[in-house]
C-alpha positions as CSV (number, residue, x, y, z in Angstrom):
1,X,25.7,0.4,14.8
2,X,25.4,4.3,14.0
3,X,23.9,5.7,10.9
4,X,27.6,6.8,9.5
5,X,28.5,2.4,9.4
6,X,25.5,1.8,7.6
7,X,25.8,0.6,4.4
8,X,24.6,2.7,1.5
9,X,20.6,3.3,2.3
10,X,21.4,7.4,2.0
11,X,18.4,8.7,1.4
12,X,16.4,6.9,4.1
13,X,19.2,7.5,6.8
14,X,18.8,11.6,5.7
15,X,14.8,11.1,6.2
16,X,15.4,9.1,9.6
17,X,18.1,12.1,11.0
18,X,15.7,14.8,10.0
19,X,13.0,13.5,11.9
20,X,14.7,12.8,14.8
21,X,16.4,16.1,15.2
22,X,13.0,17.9,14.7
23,X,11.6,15.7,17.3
24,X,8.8,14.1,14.8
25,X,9.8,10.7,15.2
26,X,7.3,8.0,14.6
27,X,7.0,6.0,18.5
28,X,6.0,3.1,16.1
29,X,8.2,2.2,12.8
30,X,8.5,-1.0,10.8
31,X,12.0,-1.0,8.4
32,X,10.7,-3.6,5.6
33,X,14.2,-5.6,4.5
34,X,13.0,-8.2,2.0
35,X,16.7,-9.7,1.9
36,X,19.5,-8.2,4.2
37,X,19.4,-4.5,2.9
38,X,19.8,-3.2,6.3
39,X,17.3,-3.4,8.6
40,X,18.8,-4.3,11.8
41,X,22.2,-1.3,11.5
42,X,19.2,1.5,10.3
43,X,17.3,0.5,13.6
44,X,20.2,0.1,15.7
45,X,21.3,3.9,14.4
46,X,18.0,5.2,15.4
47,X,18.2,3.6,18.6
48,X,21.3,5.3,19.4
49,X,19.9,8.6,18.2
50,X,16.9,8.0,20.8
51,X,19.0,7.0,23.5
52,X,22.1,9.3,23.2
53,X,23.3,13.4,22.6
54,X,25.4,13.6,20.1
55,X,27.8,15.5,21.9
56,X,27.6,12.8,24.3
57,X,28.1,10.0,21.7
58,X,31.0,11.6,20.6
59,X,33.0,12.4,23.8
60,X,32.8,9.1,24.7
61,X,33.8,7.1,21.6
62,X,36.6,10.1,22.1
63,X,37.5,8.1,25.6
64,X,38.2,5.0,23.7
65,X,34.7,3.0,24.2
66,X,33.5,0.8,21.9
67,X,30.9,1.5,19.6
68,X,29.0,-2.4,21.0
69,X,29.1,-1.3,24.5
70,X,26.3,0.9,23.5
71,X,23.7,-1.5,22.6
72,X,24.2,-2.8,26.4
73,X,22.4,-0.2,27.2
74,X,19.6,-1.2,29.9
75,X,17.2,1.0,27.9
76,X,17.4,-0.7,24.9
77,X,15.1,-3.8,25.0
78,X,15.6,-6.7,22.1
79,X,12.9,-9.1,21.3
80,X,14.2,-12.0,18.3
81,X,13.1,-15.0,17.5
82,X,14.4,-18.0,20.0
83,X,13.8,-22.2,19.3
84,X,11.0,-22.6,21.9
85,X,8.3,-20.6,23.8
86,X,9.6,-21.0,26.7
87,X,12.8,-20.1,26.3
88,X,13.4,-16.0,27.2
89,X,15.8,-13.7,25.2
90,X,17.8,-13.2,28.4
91,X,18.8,-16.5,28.0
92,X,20.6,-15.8,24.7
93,X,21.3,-12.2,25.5
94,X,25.3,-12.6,24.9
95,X,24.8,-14.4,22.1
96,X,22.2,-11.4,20.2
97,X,25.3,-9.1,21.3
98,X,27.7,-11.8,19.5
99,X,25.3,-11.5,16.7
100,X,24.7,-7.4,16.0
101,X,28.6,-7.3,16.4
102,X,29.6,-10.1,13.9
103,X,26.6,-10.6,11.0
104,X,24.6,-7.4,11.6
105,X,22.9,-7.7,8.0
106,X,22.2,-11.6,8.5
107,X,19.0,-12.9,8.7
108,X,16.4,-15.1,10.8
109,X,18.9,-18.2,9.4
110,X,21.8,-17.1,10.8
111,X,20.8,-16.3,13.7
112,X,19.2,-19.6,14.5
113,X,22.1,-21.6,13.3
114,X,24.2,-19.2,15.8
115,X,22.2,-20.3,18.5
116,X,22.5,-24.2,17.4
117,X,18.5,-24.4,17.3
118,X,18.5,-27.2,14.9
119,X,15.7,-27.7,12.6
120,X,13.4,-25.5,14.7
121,X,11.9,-22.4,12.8
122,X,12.0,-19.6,15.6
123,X,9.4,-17.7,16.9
124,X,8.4,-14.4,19.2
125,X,6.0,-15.8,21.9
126,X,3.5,-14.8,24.7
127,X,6.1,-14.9,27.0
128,X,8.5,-13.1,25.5
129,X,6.0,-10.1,24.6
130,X,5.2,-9.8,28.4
131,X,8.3,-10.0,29.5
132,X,9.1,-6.7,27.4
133,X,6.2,-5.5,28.6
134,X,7.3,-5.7,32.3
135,X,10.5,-4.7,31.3
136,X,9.2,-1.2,29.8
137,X,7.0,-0.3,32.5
138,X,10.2,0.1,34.8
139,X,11.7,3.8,35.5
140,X,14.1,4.3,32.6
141,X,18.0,3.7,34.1
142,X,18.7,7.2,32.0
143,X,15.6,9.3,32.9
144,X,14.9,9.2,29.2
145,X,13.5,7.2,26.5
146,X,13.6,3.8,26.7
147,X,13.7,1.4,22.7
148,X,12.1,-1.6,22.5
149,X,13.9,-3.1,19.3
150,X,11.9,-6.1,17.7
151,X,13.9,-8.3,14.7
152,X,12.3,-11.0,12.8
153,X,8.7,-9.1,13.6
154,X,7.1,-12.0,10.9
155,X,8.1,-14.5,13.3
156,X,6.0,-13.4,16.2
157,X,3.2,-15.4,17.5
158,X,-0.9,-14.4,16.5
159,X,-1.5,-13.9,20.4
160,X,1.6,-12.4,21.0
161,X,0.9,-10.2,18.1
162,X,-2.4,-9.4,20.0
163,X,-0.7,-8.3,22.9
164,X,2.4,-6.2,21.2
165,X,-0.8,-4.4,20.0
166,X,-2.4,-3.3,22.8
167,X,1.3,-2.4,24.1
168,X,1.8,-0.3,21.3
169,X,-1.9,1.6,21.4
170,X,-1.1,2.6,25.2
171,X,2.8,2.4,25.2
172,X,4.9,3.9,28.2
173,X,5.7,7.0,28.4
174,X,9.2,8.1,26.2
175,X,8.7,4.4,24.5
176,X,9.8,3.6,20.7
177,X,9.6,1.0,18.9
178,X,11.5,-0.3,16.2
179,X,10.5,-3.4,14.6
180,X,12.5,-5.2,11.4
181,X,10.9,-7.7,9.1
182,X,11.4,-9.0,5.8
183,X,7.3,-10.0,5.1
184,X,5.2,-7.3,6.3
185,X,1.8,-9.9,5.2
186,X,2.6,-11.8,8.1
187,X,1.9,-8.9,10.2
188,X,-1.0,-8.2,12.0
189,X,-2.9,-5.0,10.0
190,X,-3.4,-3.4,13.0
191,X,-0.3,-3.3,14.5
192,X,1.0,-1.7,11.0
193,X,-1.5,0.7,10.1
194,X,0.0,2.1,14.1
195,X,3.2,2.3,12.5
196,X,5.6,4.3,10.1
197,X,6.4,1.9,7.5
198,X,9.9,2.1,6.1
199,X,10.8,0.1,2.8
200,X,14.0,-0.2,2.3
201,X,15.5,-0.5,-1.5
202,X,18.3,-2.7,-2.0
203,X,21.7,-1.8,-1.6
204,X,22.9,0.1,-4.8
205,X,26.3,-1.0,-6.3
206,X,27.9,1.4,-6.0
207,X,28.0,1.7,-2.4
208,X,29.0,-2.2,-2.1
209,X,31.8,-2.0,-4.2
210,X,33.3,1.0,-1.6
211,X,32.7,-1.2,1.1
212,X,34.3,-4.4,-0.1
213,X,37.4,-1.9,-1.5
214,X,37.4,-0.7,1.8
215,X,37.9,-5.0,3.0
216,X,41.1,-5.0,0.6
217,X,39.3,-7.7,-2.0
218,X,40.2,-7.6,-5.3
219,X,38.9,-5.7,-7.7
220,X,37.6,-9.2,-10.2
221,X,35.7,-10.8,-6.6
222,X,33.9,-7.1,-6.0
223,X,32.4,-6.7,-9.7
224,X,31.7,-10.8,-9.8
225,X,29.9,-10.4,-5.7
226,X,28.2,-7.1,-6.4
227,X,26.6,-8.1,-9.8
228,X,25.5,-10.9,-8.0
229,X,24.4,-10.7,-4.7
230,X,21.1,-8.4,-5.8
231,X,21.6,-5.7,-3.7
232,X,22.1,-7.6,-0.7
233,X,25.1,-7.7,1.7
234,X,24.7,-10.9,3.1
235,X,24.1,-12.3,-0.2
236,X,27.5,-10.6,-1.6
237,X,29.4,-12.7,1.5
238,X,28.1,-15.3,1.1
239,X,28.9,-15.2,-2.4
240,X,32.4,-15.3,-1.7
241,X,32.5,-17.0,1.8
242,X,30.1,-19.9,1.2
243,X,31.1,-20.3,-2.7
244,X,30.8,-24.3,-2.8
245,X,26.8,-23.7,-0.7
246,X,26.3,-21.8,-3.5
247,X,27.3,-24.0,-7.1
248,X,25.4,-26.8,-4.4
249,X,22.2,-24.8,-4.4
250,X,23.0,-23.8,-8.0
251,X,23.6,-27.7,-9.1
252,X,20.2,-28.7,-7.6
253,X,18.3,-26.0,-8.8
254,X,19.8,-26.5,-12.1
255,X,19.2,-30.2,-12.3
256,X,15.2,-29.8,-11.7
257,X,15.3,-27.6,-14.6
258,X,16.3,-29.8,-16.6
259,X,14.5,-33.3,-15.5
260,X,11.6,-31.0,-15.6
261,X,11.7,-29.6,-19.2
262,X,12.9,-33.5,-20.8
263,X,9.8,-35.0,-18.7
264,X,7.3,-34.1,-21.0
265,X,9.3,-36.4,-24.0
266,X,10.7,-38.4,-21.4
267,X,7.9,-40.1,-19.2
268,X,11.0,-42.2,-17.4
269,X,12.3,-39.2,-16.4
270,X,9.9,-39.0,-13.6
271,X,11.8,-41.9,-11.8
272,X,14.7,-39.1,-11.5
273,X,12.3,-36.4,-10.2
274,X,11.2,-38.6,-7.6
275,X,15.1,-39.1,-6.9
276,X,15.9,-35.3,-6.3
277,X,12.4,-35.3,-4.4
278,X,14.1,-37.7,-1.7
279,X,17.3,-36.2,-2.2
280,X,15.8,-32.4,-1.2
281,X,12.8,-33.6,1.2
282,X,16.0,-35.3,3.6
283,X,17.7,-31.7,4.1
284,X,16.9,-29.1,6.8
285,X,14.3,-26.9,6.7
286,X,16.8,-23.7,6.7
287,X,18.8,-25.4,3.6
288,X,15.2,-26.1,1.8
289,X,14.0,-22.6,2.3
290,X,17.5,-21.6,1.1
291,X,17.3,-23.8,-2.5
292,X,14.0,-22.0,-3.2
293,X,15.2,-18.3,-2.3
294,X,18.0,-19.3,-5.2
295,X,15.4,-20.8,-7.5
296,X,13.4,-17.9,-7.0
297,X,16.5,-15.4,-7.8
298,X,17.2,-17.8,-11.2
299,X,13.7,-17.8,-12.6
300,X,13.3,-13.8,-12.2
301,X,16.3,-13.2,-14.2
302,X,15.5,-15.8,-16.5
303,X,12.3,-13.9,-17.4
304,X,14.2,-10.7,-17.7
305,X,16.2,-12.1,-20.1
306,X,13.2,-13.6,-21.8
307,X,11.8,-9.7,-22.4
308,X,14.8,-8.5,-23.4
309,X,16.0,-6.6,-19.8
310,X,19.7,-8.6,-20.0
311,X,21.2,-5.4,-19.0
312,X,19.7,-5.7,-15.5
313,X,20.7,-9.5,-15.1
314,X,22.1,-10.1,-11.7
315,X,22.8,-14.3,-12.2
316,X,26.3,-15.6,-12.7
317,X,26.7,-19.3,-13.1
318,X,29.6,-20.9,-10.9
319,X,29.1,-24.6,-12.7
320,X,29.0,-22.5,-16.4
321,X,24.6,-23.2,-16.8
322,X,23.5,-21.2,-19.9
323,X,20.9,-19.0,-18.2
324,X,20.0,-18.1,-22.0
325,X,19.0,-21.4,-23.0
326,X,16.4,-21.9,-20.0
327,X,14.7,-18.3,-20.3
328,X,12.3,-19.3,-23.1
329,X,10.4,-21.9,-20.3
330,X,10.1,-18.3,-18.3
331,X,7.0,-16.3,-19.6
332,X,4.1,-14.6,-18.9
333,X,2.1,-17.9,-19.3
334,X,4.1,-19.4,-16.2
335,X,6.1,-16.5,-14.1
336,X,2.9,-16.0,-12.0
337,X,2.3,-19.6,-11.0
338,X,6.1,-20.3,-10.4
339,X,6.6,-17.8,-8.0
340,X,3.4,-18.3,-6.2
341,X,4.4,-22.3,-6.1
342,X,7.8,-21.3,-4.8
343,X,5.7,-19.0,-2.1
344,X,3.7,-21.9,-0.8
345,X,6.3,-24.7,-0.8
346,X,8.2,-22.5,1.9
347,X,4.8,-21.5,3.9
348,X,4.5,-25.0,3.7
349,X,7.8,-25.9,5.4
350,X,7.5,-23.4,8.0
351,X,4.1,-25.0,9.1
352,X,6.4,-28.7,9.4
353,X,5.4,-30.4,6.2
354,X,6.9,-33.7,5.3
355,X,9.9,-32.7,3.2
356,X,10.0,-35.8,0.8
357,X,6.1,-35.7,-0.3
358,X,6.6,-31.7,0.3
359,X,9.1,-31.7,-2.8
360,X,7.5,-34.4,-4.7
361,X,4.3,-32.9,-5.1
362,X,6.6,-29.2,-6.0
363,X,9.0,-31.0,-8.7
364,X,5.7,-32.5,-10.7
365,X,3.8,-28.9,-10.5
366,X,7.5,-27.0,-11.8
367,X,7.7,-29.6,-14.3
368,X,4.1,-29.1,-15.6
369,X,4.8,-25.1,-15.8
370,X,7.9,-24.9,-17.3
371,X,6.4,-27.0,-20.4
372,X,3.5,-24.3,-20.6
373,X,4.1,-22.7,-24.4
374,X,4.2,-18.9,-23.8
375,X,1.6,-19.1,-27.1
376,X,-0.3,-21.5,-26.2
């Protein structure tokens, strides 16, 4: 992908040009995309800038060659998350290429259900960091730089980590590195205090609605997506695309909200918490981790409307829940706790916990917060 297809993201695309035409590009950078703002297209771009002239560039695309035939370039090196450590991301090479082409701004998720990895979480081994390593210390096939391009950086393994270090401390001559993750705490310190950190905002609205005019959808869909996908692209798709995932997500969130704020006058209702405990512990991991990500985006906007910020309210209900209602459970008292308890829940099912005791133990500690008076 070249700067000019990336979506919105202007002023760090400017930033990114300028230091790459004065030759002061960073040989280490980090792009921090919390949720699909863009990561993977920015650092694809700067690849391209690395590898190719733009004169060059643009003769050829002149010829009639396609804009993915670049990213085959031998010099260009991709390290992603794959099911096991043994497996090697040659193995799966077509399928990464299937992947930047088709759902450049998806995330680890995607990818893993592309590659039909079932339950497992992904990761970036030992083996995969020395293969790169072998791989860079061959003669470029260009005679000029070479890109080692790492996505889902937060996946990688503690040794592996170790050893990505020392690569990057004594790297190859003409060697950059471009690494995208969305939780830069899972990173090794040392390998980011060696890099150029870029955080990338979310996606304004303005520059989603030209894209999805420029997709021919009707002008309700875009305002309904773009209000609600909190400045993310995959989220706006998926909006529209996976509408009946959503109001699913959306009627389970909703329905612990509810057992949770009548248990404290309702002792019985604990039977039915321990019912949507069973219910949530039997689903993947990737659906889990999905239910609290909309939890998450619920609760925030709840509390904006509990001080007042409605204006900035991104949540639309598709089964008609009165977001007003709920936002006086959502205060300063609680907001702190919720989030960190929504945090650990998905640490916690990244590390293989049992799903049914997993979401037991989270529906009694949300129930026990969201009856905390804001006065009390």
């Amino acid at each position: 992908m070249f700067f000019n297809q990336v979506i919105g993201q202007k002023k760090l695309l400017e930033q990114l040009k300028l230091s790459q035409s004065s030759g002061t590009f960073s040989h280490s950078s980090i792009f921090i995309d919390s949720n699909c703002y863009g990561g993977l297209p920015i650092a694809l771009g700067a690849a391209m800038c690395l590898l190719y002239e733009k004169d060059f560039l643009s003769n050829e695309l002149k010829k009639g060659k396609e804009i993915f035939q670049f990213y085959e370039n031998p010099d260009l090196l991709y390290l992603f998350p794959l099911p096991d450590s043994k497996a090697q991301p040659s193995d799966y090479y077509k399928d990464w290429l299937s992947f930047i082409k088709k759902t450049p701004y998806g995330n680890v998720s995607d990818w893993l259900n592309l590659i039909s990895s079932g339950n497992k979480q992904g990761n970036i081994s030992v083996e995969n960091v020395e293969s790169i390593i072998y791989s860079l210390n061959l003669k470029s096939y260009g005679n000029r730089n070479k890109i080692c391009l790492i996505w889902g950086l937060e996946k990688i393994k503690p040794q592996a980590g170790n050893k990505l270090l020392k690569l990057i401390e004594e790297p190859p001559p003409n060697t950059y590195f471009l690494f995208i993750t969305n939780n830069p705490d899972s990173i090794l310190s040392t390998i980011k205090s060696r890099c150029q950190l870029f955080h990338l905002p979310l996606i304004n609205k303005k520059d989603l609605s030209i894209y999805f005019k420029s997709l021919n959808w009707d002008k309700e869909t875009i305002i309904s997506t773009v209000r609600s996908s909190n400045g993310s692209l995959r989220n706006a798709l998926q909006l529209k695309d996976n509408i009946q995932h959503s109001i699913l997500l959306e009627t389970k969130a909703v329905a612990l909200f509810r057992l949770a704020v009548k248990a404290k006058r309702n002792k019985a209702v604990i039977v039915n918490l321990m019912n949507w405990s069973n219910e949530i512990g039997s689903w993947g991991k990737l659906n889990q981790k999905e239910l609290l990500n909309y939890m998450s985006n619920l609760i925030r906007n709840a509390l904006l409307i509990s001080y007042s910020a409605k204006k900035i309210v991104n949540y639309q209900s598709n089964i008609d829940f009165k977001i007003d209602f709920f936002s006086p459970y959502i205060h300063s008292k609680n907001i702190e706790n919720l989030t960190a308890l929504i945090s650990k829940t998905q640490y916690a099912i990244e590390r293989n916990a049992n799903g049914k005791i997993l979401f037991a133990d989270f529906s009694l500690k949300i129930t026990r917060l969201l009856n905390i008076q804001e006065n009390s």
